[in-house]
C-alpha positions in Angstrom: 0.0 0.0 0.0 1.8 3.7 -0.9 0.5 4.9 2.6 -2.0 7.6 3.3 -1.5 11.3 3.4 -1.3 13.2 6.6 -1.9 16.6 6.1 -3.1 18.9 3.2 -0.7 19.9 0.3 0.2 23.3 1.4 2.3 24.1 -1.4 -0.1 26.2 -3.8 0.7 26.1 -7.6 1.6 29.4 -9.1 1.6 29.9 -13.0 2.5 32.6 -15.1 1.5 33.9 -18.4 3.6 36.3 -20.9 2.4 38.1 -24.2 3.0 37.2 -27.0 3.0 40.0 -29.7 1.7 39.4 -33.6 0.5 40.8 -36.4 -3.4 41.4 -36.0 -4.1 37.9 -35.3 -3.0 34.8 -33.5 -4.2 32.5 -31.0 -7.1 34.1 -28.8 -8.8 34.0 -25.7 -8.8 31.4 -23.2 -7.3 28.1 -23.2 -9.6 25.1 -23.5 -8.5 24.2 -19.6 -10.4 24.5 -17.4 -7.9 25.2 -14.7 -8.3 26.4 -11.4 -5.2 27.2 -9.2 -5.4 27.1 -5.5 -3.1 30.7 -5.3 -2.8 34.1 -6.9 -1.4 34.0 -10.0 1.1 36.6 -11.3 0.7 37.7 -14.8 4.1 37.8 -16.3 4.0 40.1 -19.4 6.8 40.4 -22.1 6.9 41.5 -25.5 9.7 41.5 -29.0 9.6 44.0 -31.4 8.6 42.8 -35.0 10.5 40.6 -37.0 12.1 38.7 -33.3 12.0 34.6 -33.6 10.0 33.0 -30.9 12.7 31.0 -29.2 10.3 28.7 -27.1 7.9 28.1 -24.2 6.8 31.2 -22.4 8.7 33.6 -24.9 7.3 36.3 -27.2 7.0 36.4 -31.1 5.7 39.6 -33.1 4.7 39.7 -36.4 3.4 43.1 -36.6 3.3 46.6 -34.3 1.8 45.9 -31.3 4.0 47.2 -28.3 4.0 46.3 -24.8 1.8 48.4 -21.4 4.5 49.0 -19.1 4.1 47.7 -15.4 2.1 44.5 -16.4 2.5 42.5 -13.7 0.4 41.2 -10.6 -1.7 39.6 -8.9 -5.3 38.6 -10.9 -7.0 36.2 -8.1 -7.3 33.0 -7.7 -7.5 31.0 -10.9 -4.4 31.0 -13.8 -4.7 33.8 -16.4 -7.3 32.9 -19.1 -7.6 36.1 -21.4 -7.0 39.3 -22.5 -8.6 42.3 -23.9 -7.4 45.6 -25.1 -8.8 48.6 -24.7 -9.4 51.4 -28.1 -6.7 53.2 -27.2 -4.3 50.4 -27.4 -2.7 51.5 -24.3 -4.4 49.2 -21.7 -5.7 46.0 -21.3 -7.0 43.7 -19.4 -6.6 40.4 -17.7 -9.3 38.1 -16.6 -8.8 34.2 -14.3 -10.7 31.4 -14.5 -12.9 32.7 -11.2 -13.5 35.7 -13.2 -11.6 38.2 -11.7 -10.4 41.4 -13.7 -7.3 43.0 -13.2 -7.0 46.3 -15.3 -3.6 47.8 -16.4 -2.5 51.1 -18.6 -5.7 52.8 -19.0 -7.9 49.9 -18.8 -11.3 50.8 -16.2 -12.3 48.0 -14.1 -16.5 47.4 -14.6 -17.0 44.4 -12.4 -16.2 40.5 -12.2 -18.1 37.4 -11.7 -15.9 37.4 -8.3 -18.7 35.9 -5.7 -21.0 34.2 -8.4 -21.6 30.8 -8.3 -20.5 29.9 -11.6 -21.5 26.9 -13.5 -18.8 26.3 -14.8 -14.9 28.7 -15.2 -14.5 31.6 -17.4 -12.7 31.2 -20.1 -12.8 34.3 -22.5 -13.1 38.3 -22.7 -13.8 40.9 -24.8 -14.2 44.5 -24.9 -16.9 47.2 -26.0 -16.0 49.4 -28.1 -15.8 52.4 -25.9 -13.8 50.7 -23.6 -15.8 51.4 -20.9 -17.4 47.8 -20.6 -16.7 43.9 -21.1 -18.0 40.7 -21.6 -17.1 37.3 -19.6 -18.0 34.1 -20.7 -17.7 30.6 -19.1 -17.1 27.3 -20.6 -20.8 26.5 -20.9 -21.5 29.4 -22.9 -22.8 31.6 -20.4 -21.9 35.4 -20.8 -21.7 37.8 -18.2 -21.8 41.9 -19.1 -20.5 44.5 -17.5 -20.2 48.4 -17.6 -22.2 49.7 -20.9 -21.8 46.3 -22.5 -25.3 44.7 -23.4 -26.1 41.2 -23.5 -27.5 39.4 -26.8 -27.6 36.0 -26.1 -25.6 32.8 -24.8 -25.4 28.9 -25.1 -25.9 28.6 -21.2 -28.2 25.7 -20.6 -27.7 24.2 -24.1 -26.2 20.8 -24.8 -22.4 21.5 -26.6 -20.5 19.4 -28.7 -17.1 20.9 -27.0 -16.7 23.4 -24.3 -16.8 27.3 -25.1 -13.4 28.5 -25.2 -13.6 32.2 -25.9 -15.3 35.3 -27.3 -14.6 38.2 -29.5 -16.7 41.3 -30.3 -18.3 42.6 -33.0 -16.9 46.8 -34.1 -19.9 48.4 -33.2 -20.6 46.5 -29.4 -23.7 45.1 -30.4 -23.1 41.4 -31.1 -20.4 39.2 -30.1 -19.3 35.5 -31.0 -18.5 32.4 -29.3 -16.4 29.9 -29.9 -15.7 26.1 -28.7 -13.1 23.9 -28.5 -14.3 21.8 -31.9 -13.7 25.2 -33.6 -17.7 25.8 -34.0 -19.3 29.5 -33.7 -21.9 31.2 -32.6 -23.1 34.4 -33.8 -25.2 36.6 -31.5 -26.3 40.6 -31.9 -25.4 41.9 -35.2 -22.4 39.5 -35.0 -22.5 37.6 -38.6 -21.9 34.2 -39.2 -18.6 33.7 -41.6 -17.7 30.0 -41.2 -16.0 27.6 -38.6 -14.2 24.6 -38.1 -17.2 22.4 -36.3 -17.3 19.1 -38.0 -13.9 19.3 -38.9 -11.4 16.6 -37.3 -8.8 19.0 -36.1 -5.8 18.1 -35.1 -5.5 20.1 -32.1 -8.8 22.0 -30.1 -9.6 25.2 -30.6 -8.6 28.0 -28.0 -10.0 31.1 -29.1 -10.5 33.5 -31.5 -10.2 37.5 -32.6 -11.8 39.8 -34.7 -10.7 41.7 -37.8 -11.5 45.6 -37.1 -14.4 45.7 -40.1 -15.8 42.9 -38.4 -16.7 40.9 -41.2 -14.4 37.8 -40.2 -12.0 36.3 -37.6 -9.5 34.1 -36.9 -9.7 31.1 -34.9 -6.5 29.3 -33.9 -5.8 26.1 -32.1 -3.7 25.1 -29.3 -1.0 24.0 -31.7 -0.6 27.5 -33.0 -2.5 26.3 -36.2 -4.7 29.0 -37.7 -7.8 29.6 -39.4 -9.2 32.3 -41.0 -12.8 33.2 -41.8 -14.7 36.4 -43.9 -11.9 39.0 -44.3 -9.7 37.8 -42.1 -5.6 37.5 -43.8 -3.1 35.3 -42.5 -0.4 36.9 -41.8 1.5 34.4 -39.6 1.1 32.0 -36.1 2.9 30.7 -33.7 1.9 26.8 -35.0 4.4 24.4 -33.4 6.8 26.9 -31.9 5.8 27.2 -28.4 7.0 23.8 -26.9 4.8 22.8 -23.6 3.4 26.4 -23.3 -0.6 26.9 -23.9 -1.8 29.8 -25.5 -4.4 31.4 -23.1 -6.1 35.2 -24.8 -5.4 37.1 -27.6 -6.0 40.9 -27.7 -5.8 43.2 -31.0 -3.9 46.3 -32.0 -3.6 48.3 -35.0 -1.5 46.4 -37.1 -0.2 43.6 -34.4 -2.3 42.0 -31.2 -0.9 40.4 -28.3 -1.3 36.7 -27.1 -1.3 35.3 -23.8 0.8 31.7 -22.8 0.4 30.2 -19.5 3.3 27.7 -18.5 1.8 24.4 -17.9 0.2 21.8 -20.2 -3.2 21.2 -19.0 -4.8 17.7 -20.2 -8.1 19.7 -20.9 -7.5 20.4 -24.7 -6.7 16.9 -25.5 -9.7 15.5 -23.3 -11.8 18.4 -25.1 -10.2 17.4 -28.4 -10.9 13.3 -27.6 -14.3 14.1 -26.4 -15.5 15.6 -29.5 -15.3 12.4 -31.8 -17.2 10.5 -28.7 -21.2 9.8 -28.9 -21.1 9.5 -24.6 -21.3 12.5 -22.1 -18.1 13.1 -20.1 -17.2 15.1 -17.4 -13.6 15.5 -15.6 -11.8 16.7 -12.7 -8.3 16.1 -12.1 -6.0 17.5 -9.1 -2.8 17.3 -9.5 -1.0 17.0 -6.6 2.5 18.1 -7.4 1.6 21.1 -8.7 -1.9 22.2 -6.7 -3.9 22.9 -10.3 -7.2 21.3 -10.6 -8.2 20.6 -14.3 -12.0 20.2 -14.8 -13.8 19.4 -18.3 -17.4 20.6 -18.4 -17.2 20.7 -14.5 -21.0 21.5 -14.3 -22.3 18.6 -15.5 -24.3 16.2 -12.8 -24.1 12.6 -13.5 -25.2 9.3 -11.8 -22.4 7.3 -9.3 -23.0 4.2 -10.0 -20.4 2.2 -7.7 -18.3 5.0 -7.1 -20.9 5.1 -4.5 -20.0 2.3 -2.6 -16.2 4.2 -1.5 -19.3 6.7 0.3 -20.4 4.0 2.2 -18.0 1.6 3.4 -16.8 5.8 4.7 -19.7 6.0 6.3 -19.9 2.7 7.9 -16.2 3.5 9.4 -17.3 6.9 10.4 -19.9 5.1 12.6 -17.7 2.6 13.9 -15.0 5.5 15.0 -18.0 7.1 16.7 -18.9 3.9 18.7 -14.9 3.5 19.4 -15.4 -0.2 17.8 -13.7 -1.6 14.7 -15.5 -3.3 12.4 -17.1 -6.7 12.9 -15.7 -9.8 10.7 -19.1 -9.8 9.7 -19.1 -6.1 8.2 -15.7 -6.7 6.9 -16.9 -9.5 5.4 -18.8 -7.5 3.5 -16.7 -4.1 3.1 -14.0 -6.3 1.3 -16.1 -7.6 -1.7 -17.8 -4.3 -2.1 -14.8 -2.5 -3.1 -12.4 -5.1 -4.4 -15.0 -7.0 -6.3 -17.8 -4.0 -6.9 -20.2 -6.7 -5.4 -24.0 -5.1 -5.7 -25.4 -6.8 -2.8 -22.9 -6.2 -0.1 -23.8 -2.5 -0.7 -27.7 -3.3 -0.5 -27.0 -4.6 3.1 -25.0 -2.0 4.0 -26.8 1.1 2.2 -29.8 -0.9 4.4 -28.2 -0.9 7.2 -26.8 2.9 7.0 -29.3 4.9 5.2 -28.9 7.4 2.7 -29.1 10.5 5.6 -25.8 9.0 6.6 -23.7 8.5 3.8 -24.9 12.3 2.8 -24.1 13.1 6.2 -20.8 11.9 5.2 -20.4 13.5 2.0 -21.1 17.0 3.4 -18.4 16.8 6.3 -16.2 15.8 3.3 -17.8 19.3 1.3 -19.6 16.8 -1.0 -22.5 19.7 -1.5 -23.4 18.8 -4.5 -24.2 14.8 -4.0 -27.8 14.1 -3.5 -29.0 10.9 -2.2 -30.7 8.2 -4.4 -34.6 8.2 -3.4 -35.8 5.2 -5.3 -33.9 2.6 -2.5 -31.2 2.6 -5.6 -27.9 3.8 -4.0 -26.3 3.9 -8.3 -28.9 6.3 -8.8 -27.1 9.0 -6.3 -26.4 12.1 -8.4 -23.1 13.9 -8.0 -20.7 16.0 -9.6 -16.9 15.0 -10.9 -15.2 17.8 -8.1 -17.3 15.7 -5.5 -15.9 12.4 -6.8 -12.7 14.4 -5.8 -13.5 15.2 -2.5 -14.4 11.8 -1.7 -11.2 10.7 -2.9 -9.6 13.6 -1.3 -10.6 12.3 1.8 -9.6 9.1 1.4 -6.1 10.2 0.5 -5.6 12.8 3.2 -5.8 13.3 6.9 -9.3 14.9 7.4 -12.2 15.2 10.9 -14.0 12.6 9.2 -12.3 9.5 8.8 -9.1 8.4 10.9 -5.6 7.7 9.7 -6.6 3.9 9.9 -9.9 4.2 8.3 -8.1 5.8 5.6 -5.5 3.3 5.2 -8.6 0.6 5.1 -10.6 2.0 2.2 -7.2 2.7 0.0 -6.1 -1.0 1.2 -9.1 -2.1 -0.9 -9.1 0.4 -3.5 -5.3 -0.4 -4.2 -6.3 -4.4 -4.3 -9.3 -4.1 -6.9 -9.8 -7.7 -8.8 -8.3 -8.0 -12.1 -12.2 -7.0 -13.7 -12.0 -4.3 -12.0 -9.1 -2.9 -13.7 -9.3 0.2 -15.6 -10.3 3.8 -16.3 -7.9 5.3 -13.7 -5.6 2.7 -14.9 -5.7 3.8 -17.9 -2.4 4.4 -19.9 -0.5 3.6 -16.4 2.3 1.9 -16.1 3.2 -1.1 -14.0 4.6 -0.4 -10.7 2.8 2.8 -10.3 0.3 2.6 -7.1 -3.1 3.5 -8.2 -5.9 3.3 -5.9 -9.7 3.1 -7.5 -13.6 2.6 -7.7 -15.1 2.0 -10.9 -18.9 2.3 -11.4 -20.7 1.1 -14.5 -24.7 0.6 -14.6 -27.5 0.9 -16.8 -29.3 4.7 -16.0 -29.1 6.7 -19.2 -27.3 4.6 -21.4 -24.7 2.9 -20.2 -23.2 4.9 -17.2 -19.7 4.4 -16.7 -17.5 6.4 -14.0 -13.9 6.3 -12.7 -12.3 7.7 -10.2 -8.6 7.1 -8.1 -6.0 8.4 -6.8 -2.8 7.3 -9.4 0.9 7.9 -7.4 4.1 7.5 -9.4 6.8 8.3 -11.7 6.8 11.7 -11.0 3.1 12.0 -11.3 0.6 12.2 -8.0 -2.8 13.1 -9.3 -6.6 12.3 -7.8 -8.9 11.9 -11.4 -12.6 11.5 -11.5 -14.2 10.7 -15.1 -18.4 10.1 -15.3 -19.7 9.5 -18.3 -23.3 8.4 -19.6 -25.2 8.1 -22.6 -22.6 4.8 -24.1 -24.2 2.8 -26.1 -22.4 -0.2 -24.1 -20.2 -0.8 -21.5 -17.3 -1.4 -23.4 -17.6 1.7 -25.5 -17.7 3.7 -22.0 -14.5 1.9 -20.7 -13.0 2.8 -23.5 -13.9 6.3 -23.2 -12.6 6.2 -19.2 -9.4 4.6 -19.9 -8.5 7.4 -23.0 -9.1 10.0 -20.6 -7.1 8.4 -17.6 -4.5 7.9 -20.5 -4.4 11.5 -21.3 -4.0 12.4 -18.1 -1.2 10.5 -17.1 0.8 11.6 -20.5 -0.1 15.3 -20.2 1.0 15.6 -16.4 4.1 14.4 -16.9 
């Protein structure tokens, strides 16, 4: 057994983003990740004059004019840098997190954030009115947020996307914007026309964003390879495509003759998972923390699905939180039954116990863990628990480190099991692992909305520690839906190391 955790990682993850500085187009706002980072994050800003050769990740190339606001640096919340947007005058801009926080520099005016909203799911793009006196936000599920004199025209919030939004550009005269998502479709709303887009087309890299040309009758959108496309009356006049190493690209801002482009400094695994995802008939949703680092990845993090067994790592919790309580361990009889229902997934050890226990206990459970958005099963079927992929998490969280709830010991029990599954048991967060690397896990799989298939584990090393949650329903068979779970898991492992 690799040995429980006795304390929280303290170390938060800090990531940095520089400009990068091209001619009128480039790659544009907002990564496809998802990330959230536990700490401020400094925005590191640089810039080359035209005509300078990129010379890797985190540096600057410029293709055209656009010159650098001096003093861009600081803090912009909690959450990694995920856009940019310039104001008219070309001599401000500003910076915008995954929380939705807005950090203003040169003579950029600050209008509001989403900074206290319950958001559905991260921001991930910006733009600008024209007078520079107001913005738009918008999250991954489409949902746009307006502040200062800009007016709202419309979102995708509440409807069913192929790929996660990604980003956002304006249209000239403030009164429409677009959309864009990760499979490089569009959507037009205001006076904003509709000029083309990449959705259908098997791209080799997702989308990230996009920009507008100043007449407003096209735009660019461009992948997170650096690969370009251009739409309407939109030139290319150069990218960044394969030059920036591991470095994402994460906003774009125009300028007369130039714009500048935002990278972070860490591959997330969210493009590819986006990019995967696309080509998939199931619905997926992801969270990922990774441990090393202190970032959290999440892939349509709003999305509720079904447990299925994942359920079951709730309840043998529950049945030791009871037992602590009573200062007892646990009968031969309950262990008798504990064992099976994690290392073999058996169904009807969990009847007894979910019997036993009651569905006001394991959500008793789940709370004290900050499980809030896990709501009990009320047909008697425990599978039929609805939860979120972050909760998944924090169950697993709380199996992995020292917590109120559970005791070192009980700890070390559930991952015991977890870390001993049976050979059927084996995959989705083994996924792509290789032997020799501890991974502890709970599978679910059951027949709700299609076939419901869920993993979720803790995966410990060759330089990787991560916690990974992946639900997915709607397969058209179980094995389609493993196959789906053990891609991601594969992803994952690649991508964070």
């Amino acid at each position: 057994m690799a040995g429980v955790r006795t304390s929280l990682n303290a170390i938060a993850g800090i990531a940095t983003a520089t400009l990068l500085v091209a001619g009128l187009l480039g790659p544009s706002p907002a990564s496809a990740t998802s990330t959230m980072i536990r700490a401020s994050v400094p925005a590191a800003v640089t810039t080359v004059r035209a005509g300078a050769a990129l010379a890797g990740a985190n540096r600057v190339t410029a293709f055209g004019s656009a010159s650098l606001v001096p003093g861009t640096s600081g803090s912009v919340g909690t959450g990694p840098v995920v856009a940019i947007a310039s104001t008219p005058t070309r001599r401000g801009y500003w910076l915008v997190n995954s929380s939705g926080a807005v950090s203003p520099f040169g003579d950029a005016g600050s209008y509001g954030s989403t900074i206290g909203v319950r958001l559905v799911a991260p921001v991930v793009g910006m733009a600008a009115t024209p007078s520079g006196h107001g913005y738009w936000l918008v999250a991954a599920d489409g949902g746009v947020f307006a502040f200062g004199d800009a007016g709202f025209y419309g979102s995708m919030g509440g409807v069913r996307l192929v790929a996660p939004v990604v980003g956002m550009a304006a249209t000239p005269s403030g009164h429409g914007y677009w959309l864009v998502a990760a499979d490089g479709g569009v959507f037009a709303f205001g006076d904003a026309g509709f000029y083309g887009s990449m959705g259908g087309v098997r791209l080799v890299a997702p989308v990230v964003g996009m920009a507008a040309t100043p007449s407003g009758h096209g735009y660019w959108l461009v992948a997170a390879d650096g690969g370009l496309f251009t739409f309407g009356d939109a030139p290319f006049v150069g990218s960044g495509a394969a030059t920036q190493g591991a470095a994402p690209a994460v906003g774009i801002a125009g300028t007369e003759g130039g714009y500048w482009i935002a990278y972070g400094d860490r591959v997330s695994p969210v493009p590819a998972i986006a990019n995967y995802v696309a080509g998939r008939v199931d619905n997926v949703t992801v969270a990922v923390d990774d441990l090393t680092t202190g970032q959290t990845y999440s892939f349509r993090p709003g999305v509720v699905e079904h447990t299925a067994s994942t359920l079951k790592v709730d309840i043998l919790a529950t049945l030791l939180r009871e037992a602590q309580a009573a200062g007892r361990p646990l009968t031969a009889e309950e262990q008798s039954l504990a064992v099976p229902m994690i290392e073999d997934s058996l169904d009807s050890a969990a009847d007894t116990l979910w019997g036993r226990l009651g569905p006001a206990a394991v959500q008793q459970t789940e709370l004290e863990l900050g499980m809030a958005n896990t709501v009990p099963a009320t047909d008697g079927i425990w599978g039929t628990t609805t939860t979120t992929a972050a909760d998944r998490l924090d169950m697993v969280r709380g199996v992995v480190f020292a917590n109120p709830v559970l005791t070192n010991a009980s700890r070390a029990y559930i991952l015991h099991l977890m870390e001993n599954i049976t050979p059927t048991q084996d995959w989705g967060a083994t996924g792509g692992v290789p032997p020799g690397v501890t991974v502890a896990l709970k599978n679910g799989f059951a027949i709700i909305n299609g076939w419901q298939i869920n993993t979720t584990g803790w995966v410990d090393g060759q330089g990787r520690d991560y916690l990974i949650a992946v639900l997915t329903d709607e397969n058209p068979t179980e094995a389609y839906g493993i196959a789906t779970v053990n891609a991601i898991s594969d992803i994952v492992w690649n991508d964070l190391g």
